[in-house]
LOVEX-683623 format. One line per field, with one value per residue: x, y, z of N, C-alpha, C in turn. Coordinates in steps of 0.001 Angstrom, whole numbers, plus 500000, padded with zeros to 6 digits. Example, Ala and Ser with C-alpha at 12.3 -4.5 7.8 and 13.67 -1.06 7.14 Angstrom:
residues 2
n.px	(513190, 512850)
n.py	(494310, 497750)
n.pz	(507800, 507080)
ca.px	(512300, 513670)
ca.py	(495500, 498940)
ca.pz	(507800, 507140)
c.px	(513200, 512900)
c.py	(496700, 500030)
c.pz	(507800, 507870)
This chain:
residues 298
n.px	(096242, 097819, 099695, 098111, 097321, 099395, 100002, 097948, 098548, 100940, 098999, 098230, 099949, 101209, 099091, 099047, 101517, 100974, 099290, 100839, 102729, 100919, 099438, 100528, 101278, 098935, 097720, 099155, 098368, 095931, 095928, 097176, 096135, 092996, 092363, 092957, 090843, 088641, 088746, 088962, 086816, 085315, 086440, 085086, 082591, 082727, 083089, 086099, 089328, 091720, 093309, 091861, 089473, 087388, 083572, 081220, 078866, 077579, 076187, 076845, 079269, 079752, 077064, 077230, 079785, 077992, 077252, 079682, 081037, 084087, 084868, 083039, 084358, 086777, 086284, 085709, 087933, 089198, 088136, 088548, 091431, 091005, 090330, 091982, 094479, 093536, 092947, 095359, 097644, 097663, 097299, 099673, 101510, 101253, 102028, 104414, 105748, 105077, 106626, 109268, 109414, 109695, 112231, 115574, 118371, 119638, 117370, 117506, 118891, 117468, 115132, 115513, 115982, 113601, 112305, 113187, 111902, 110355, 112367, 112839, 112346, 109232, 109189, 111812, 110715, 108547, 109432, 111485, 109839, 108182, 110494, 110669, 108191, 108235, 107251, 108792, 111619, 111670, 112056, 110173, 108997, 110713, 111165, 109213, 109149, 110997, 109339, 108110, 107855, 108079, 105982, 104115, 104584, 103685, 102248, 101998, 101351, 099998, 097657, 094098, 093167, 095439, 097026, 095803, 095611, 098428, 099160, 098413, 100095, 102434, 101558, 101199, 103740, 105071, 103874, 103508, 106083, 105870, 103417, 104490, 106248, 104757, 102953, 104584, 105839, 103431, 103350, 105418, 104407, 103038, 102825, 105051, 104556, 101954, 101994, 102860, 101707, 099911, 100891, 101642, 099149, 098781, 097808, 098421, 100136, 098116, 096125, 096981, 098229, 094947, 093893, 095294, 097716, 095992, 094149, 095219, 096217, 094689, 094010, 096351, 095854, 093580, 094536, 096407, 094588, 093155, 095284, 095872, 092942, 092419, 095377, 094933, 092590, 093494, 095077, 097925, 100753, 102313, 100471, 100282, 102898, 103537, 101443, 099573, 097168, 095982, 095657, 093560, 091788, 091784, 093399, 092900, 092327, 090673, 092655, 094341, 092730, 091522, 093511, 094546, 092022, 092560, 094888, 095990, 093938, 092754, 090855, 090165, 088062, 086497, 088228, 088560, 086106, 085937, 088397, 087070, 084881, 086568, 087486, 085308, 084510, 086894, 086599, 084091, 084572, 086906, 085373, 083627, 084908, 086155, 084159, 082325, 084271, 084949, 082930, 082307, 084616, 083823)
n.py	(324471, 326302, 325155, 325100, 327913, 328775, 327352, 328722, 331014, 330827, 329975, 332228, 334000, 332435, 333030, 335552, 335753, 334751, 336235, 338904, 337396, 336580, 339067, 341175, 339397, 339223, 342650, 342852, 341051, 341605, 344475, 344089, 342382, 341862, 344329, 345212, 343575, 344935, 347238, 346695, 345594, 347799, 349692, 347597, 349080, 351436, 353154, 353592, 354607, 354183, 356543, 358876, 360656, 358339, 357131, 356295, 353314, 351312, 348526, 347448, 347215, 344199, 343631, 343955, 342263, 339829, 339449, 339314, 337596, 336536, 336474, 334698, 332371, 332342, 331823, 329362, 327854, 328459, 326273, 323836, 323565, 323742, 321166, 319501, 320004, 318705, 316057, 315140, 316104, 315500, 312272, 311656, 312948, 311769, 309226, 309043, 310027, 307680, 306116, 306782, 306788, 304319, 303403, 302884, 303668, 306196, 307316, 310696, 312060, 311083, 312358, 315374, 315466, 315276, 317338, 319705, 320913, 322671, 324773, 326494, 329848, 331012, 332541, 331966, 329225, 329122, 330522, 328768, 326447, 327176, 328225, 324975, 324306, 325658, 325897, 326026, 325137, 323833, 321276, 319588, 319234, 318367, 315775, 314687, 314425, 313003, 310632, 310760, 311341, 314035, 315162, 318474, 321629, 322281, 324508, 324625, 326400, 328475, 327574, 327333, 324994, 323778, 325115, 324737, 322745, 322043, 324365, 323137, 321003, 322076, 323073, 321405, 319961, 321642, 321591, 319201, 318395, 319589, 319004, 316475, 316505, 317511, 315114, 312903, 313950, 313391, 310548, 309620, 309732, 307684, 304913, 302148, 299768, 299319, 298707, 296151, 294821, 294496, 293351, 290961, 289614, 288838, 290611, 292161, 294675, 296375, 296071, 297057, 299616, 300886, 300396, 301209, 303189, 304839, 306075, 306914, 309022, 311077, 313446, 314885, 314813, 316291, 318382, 319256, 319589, 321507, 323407, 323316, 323863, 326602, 327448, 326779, 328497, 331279, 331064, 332722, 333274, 332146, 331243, 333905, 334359, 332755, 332665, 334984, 334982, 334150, 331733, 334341, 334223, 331319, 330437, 332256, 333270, 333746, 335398, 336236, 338197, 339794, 341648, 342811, 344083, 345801, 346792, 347464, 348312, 349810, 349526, 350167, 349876, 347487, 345668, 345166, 344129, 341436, 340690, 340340, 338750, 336501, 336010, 335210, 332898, 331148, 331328, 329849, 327840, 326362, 326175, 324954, 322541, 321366, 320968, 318907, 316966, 316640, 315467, 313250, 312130, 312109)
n.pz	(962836, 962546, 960444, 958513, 957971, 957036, 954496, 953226, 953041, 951237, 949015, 948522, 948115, 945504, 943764, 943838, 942071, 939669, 938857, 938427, 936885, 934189, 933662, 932292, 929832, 929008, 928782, 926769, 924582, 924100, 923501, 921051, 919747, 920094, 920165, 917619, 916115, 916997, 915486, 913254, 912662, 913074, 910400, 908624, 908284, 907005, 904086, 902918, 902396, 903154, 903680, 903445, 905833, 906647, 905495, 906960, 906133, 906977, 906993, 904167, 903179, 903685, 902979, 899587, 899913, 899899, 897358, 896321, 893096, 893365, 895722, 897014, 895224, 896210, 898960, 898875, 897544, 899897, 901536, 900258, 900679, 903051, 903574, 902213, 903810, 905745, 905401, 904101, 905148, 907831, 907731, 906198, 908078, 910144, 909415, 908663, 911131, 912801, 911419, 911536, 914409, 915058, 914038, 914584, 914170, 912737, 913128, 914357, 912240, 910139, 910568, 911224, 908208, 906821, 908198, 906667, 904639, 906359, 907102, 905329, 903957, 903433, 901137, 899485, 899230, 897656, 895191, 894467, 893967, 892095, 889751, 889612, 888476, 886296, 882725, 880811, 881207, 883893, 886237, 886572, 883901, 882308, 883884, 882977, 879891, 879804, 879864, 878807, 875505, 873018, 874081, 875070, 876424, 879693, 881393, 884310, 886247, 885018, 884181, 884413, 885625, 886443, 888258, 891080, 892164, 891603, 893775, 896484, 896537, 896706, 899141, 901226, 901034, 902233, 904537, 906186, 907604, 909672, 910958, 911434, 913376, 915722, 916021, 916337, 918643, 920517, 919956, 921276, 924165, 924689, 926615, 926649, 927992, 926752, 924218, 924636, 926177, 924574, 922702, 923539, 924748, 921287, 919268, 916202, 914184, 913461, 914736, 917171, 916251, 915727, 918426, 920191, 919700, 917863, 919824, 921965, 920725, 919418, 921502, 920162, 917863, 917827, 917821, 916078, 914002, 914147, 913741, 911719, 910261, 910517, 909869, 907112, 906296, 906686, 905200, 902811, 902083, 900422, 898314, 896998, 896567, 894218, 892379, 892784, 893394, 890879, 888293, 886353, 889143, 890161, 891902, 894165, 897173, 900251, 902118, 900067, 898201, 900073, 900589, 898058, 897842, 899987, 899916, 896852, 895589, 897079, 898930, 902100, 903446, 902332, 902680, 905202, 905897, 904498, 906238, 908585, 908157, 907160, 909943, 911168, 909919, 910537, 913456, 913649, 912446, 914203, 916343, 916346, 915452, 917649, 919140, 918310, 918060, 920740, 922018, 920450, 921765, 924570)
ca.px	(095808, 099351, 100328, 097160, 097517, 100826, 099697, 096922, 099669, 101934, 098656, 097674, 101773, 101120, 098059, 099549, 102712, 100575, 098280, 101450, 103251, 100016, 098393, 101577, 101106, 097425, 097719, 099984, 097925, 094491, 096590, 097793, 094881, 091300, 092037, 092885, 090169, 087518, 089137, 088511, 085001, 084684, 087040, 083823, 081209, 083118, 083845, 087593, 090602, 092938, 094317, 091114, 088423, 086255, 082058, 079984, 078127, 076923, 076574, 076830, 080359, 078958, 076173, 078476, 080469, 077714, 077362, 080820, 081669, 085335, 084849, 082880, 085391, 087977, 085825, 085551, 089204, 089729, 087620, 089560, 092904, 091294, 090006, 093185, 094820, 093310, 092627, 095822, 099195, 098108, 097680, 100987, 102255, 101089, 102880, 105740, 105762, 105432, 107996, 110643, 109232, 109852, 113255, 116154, 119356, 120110, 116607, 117863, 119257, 115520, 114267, 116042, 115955, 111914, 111840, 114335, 111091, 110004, 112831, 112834, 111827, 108482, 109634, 112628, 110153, 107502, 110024, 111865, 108730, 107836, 111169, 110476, 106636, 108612, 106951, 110392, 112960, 111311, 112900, 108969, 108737, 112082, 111382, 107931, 109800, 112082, 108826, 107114, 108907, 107038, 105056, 104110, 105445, 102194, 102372, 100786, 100935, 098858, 096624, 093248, 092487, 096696, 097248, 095185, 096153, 099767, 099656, 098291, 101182, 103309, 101446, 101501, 105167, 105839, 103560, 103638, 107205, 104986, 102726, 104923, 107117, 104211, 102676, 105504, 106097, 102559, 103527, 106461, 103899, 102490, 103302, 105411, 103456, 100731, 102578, 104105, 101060, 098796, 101532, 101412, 097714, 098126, 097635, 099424, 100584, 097646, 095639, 097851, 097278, 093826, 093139, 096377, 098037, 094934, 092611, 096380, 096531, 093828, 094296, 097488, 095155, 092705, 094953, 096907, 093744, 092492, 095677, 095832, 092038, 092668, 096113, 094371, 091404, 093670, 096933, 098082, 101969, 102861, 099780, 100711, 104373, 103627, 100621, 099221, 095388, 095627, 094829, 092068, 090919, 091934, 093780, 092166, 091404, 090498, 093627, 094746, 091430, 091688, 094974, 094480, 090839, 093617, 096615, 096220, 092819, 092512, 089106, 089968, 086742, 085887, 089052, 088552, 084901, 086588, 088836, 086127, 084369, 087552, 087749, 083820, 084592, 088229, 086228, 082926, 084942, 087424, 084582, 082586, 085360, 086573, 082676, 082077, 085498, 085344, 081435, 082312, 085221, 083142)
ca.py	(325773, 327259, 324814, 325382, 329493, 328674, 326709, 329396, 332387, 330271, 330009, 333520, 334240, 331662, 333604, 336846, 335522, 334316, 337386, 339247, 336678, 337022, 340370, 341589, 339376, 339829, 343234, 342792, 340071, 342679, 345683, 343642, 341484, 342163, 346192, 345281, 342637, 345518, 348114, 345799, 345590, 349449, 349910, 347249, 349881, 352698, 353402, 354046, 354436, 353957, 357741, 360068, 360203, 357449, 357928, 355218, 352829, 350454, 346620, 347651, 346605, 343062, 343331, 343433, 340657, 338433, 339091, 338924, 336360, 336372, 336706, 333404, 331535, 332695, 330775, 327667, 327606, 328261, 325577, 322806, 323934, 322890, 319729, 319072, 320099, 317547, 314553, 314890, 316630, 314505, 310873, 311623, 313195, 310416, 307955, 309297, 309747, 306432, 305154, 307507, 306201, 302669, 303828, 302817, 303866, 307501, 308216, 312115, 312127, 310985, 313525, 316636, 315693, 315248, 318807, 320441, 321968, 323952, 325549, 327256, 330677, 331020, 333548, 330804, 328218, 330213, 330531, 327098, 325529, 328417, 327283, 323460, 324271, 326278, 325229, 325953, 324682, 323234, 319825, 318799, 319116, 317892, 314799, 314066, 314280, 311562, 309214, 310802, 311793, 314664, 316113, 319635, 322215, 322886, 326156, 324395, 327601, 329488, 326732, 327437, 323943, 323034, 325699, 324996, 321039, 322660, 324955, 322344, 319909, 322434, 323468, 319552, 319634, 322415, 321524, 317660, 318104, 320541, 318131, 315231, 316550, 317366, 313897, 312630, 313856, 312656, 308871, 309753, 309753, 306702, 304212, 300911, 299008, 299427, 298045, 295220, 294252, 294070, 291927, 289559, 289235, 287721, 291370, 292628, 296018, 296769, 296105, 297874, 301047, 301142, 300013, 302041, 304437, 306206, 306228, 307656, 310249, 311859, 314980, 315336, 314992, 317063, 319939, 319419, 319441, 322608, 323938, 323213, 324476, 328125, 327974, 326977, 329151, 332283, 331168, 333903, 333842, 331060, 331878, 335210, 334543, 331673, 333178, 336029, 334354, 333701, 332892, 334611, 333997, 330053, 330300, 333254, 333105, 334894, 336368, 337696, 338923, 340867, 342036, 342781, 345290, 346495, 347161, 347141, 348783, 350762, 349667, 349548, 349148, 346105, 344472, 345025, 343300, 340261, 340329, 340123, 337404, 335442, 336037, 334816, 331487, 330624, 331146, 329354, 326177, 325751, 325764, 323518, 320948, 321261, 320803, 317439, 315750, 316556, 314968, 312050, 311147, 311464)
ca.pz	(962347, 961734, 959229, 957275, 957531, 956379, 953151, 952488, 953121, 950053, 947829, 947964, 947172, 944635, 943145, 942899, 941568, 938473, 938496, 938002, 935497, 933942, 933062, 930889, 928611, 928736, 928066, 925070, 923489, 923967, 922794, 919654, 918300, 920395, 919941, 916664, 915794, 917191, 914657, 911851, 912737, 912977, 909598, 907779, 908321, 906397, 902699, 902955, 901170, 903837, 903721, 903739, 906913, 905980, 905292, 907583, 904751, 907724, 906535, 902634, 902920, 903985, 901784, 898510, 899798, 899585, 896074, 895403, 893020, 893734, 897200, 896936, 894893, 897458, 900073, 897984, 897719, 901204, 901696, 899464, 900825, 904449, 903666, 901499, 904513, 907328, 904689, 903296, 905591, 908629, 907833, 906076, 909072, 911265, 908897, 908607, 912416, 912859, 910675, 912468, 916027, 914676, 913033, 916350, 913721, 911853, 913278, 914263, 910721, 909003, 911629, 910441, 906754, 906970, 908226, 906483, 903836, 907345, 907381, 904432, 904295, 902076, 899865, 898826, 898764, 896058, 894197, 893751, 893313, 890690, 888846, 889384, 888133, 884993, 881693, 879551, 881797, 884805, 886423, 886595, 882721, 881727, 883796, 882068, 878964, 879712, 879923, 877589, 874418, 872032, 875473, 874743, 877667, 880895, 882142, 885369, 887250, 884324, 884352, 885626, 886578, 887035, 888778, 892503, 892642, 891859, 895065, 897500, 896666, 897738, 900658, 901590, 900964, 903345, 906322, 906852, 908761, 911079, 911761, 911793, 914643, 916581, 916267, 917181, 919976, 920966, 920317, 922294, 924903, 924681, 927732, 926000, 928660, 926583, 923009, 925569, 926703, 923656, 921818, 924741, 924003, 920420, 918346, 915476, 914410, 912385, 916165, 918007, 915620, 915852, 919565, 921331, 918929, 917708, 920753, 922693, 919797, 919504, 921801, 919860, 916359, 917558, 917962, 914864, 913193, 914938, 913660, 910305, 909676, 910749, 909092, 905792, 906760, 906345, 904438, 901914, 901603, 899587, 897241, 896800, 895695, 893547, 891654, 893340, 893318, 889482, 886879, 886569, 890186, 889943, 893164, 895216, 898884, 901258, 902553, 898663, 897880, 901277, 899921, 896749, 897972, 900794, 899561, 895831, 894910, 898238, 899123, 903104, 904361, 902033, 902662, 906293, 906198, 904466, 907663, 909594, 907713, 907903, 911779, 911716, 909581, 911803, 914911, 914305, 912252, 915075, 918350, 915659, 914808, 918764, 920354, 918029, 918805, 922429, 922133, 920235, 922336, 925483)
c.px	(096974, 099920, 099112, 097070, 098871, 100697, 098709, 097689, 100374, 100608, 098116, 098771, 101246, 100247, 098415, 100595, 102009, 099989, 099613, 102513, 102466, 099372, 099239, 100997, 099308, 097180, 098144, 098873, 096591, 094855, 096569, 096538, 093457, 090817, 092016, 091431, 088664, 087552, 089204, 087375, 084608, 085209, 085656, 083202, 082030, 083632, 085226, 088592, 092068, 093499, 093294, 090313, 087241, 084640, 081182, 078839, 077466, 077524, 076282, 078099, 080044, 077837, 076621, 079394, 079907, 077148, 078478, 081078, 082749, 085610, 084421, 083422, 086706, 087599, 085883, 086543, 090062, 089269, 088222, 090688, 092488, 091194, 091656, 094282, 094905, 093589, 093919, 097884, 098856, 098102, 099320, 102107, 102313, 101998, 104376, 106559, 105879, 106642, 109086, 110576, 109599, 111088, 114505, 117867, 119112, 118386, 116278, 118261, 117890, 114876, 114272, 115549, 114074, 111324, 112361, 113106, 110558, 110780, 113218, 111903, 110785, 108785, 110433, 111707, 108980, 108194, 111193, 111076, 107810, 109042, 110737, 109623, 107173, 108330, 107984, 111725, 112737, 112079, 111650, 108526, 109868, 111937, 110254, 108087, 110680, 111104, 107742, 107251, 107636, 106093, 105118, 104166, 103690, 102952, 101363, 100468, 099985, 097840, 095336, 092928, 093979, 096755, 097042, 095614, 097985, 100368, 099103, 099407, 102052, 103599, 101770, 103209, 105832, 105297, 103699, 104762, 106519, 104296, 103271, 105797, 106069, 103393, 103397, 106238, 104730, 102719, 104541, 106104, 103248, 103369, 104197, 104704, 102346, 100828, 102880, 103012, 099773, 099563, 101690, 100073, 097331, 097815, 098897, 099680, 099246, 096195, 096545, 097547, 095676, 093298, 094393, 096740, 096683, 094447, 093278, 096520, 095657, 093568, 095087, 096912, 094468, 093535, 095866, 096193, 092907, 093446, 096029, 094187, 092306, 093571, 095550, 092882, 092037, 095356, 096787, 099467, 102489, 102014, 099970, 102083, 104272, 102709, 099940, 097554, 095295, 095991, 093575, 091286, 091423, 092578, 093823, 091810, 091584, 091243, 093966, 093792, 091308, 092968, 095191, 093393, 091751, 094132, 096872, 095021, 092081, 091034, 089704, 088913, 086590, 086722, 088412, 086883, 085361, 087417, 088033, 085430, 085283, 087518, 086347, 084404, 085693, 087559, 084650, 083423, 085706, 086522, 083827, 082856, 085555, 085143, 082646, 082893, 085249, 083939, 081633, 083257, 084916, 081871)
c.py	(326544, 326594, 325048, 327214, 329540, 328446, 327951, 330689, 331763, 330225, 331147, 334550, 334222, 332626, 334806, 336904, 335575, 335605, 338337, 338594, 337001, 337823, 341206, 340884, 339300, 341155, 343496, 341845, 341033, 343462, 345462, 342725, 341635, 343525, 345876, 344368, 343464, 346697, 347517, 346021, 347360, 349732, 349141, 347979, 351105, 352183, 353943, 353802, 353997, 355712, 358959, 359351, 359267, 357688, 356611, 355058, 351944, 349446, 346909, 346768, 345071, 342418, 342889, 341993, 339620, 338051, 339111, 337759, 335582, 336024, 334647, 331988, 331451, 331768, 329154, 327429, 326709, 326478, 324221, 322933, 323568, 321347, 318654, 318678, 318602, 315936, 314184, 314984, 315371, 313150, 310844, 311469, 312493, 309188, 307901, 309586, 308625, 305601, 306171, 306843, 304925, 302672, 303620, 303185, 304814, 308360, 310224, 312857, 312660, 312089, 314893, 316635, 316074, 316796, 320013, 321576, 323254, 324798, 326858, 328908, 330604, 331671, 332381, 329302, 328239, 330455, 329516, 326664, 326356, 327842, 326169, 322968, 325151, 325387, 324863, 324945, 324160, 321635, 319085, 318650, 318445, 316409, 313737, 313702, 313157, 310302, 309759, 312035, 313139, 315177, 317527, 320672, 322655, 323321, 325571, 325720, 328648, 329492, 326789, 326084, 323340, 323724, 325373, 323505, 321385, 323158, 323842, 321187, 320500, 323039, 321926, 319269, 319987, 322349, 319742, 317916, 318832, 319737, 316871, 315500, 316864, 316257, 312734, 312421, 312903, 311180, 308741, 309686, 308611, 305703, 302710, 300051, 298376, 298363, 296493, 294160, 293275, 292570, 290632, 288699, 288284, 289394, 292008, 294056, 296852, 297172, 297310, 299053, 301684, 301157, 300773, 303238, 305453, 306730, 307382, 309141, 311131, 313094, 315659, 315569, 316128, 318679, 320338, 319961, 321042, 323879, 324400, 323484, 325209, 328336, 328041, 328340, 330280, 331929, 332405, 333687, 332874, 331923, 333070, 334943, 333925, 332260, 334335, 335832, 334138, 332619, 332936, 334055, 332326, 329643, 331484, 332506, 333972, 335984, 337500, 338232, 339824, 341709, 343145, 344297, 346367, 347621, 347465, 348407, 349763, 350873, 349225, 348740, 347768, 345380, 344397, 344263, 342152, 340404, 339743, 338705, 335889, 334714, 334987, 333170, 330857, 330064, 329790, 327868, 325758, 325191, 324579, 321959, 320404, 320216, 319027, 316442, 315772, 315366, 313509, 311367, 311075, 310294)
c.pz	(961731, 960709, 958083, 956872, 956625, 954562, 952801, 951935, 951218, 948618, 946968, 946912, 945543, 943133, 942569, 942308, 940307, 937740, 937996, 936504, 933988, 932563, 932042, 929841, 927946, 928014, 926591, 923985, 923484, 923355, 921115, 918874, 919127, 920390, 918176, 915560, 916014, 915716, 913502, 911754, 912810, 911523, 908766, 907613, 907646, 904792, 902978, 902576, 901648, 904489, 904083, 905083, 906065, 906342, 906139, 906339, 905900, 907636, 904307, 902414, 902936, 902910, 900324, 898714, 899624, 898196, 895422, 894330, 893283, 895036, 897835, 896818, 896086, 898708, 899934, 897676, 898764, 901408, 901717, 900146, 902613, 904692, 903494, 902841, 905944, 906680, 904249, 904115, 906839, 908786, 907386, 907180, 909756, 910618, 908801, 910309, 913186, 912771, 911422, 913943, 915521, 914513, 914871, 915793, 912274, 912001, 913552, 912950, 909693, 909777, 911127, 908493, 906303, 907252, 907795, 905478, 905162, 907631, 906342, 904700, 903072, 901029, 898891, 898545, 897654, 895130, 893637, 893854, 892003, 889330, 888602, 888309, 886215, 883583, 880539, 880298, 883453, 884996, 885933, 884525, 882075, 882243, 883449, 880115, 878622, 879291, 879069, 876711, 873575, 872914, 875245, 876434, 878466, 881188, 883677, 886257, 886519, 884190, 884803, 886199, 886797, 888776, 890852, 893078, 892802, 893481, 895991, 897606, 897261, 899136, 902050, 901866, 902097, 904399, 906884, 907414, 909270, 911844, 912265, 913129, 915797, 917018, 916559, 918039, 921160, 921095, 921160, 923860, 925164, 925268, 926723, 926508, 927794, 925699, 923453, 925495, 925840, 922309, 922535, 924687, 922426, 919128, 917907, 915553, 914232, 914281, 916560, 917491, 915980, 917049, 920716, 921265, 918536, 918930, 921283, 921848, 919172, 919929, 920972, 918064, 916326, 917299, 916585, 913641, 913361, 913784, 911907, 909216, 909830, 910155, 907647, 905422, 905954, 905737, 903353, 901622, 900304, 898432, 896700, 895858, 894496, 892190, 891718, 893260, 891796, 889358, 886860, 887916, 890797, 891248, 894226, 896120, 899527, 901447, 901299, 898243, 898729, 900850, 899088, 896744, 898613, 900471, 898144, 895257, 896132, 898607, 900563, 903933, 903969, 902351, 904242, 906574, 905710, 905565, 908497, 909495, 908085, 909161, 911887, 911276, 910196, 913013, 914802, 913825, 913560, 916625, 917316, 915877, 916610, 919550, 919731, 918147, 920219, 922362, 921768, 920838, 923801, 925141)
């Protein structure tokens, strides 16, 4: 009896140790984004400028957005820029993950160099790939020139149809080391036992991938994948520096269109119902993509 009052005494400790660890940062994270995430949703229902008392319009704000056209395109962007995103940063990332886990000399070297685009600050990276993308004096035009003489100068960033394949190369550029160090670490998790055991068996690599490495990497996909819809969901900075949603609309989303009503054209309310919308399409793709992986890998 006294060693079990003992153990119950240490889990109640235990309990309020946590409850105190806790509720700080509880409050802070309520204070900072579920006060603010309600005050979005009250800011939708008003005509407002930002600066005067705003006039309660209801769901008008809402209503308009769904005849936006821009608003639309902005979605159908987003859209592309997630797919682009899953179909496109993490097999990379996984491959290139690979080949470093495989890699047993200057691997810390290939490690760093692989992530050296994450360290860039975006501002510096919108704007050397703005030079690069430069129709007069760009590297990317100068070295299309070499292989093909008499080439007349693309403005790919003016481009309406260069322009959006443009920014996803360099969103690609700058997140595959994100994902590759976190899939990485995931194979880093994976027992050798396993590799040991299946080559003892008589299977190649190409086995081994498919019947160890994936099945093992999967938690570590799903969350990459989790993470890289919501970032594409609401990216904005890159796009912004690079083009500012032009031309003519050609690379609008969400976030600069929210921006742009904001900050630019002082329509608070409407930007703040695109917030909201955002918040709605983040939240219902991530429980979506979450519910059918968890489903199909029970």
């Amino acid at each position: 009896m006294a060693v079990n009052q003992i153990r119950s005494m240490e889990r109640k400790k235990l309990f309020w140790l946590a409850i105190v660890c806790i509720v700080p940062g509880l409050l802070i994270y309520g204070f900072f984004n579920l006060l603010s995430i309600c005050k979005t949703l009250q800011y939708s229902t008003l005509d407002w400028n930002g600066m005067n008392k705003g006039l309660f319009v209801g769901l008008k704000n809402y209503a308009k957005l769904l005849k936006d056209p821009r608003m639309s395109g902005a979605v159908a962007h987003n859209l592309v820029l997630m797919v682009t995103s899953i179909c496109i940063q993490l097999p990379f990332a996984l491959f290139i993950a690979m080949a470093l886990n495989s890699v047993t000399f200057g691997s810390k070297f290939f490690r760093t160099v692989f992530f050296l685009p994450m360290l860039f600050s975006t501002v510096a990276t919108g704007i050397m790939w703005q030079l690069f993308f430069d129709p007069m004096s760009g590297i990317l035009m100068k070295f299309l020139k070499v292989f093909i003489p008499g080439m007349k100068n693309i403005a790919f960033l003016a481009d309406m149809h260069k322009a959006m394949p443009a920014i996803l190369v360099v969103i690609c550029w700058q997140f595959i080391p994100f994902y590759m160090i976190l899939l990485k670490a995931g194979l880093a998790n994976i027992p050798a036992e396993l590799y040991e055991a299946a080559t003892i068996d008589g299977a190649n690599r190409w086995n081994c991938f498919w019947n160890i490495t994936l099945p093992q990497m999967i938690p570590t996909l799903r969350t990459s994948a989790v993470l890289s819809m919501v970032g594409s969901l609401k990216y904005f900075d890159l796009v912004w520096i690079m083009t500012g949603g032009g031309p003519q609309g050609a690379t609008e989303l969400m976030a600069t269109y929210m921006y742009k009503k904001g900050f630019v054209e002082f329509e608070m309310g409407y930007a703040s119902s695109i917030a909201s919308v955002m918040f709605v399409i983040c939240f219902v793709f991530a429980c979506c993509f979450l519910y059918v992986t968890r489903a199909r890998e029970e």
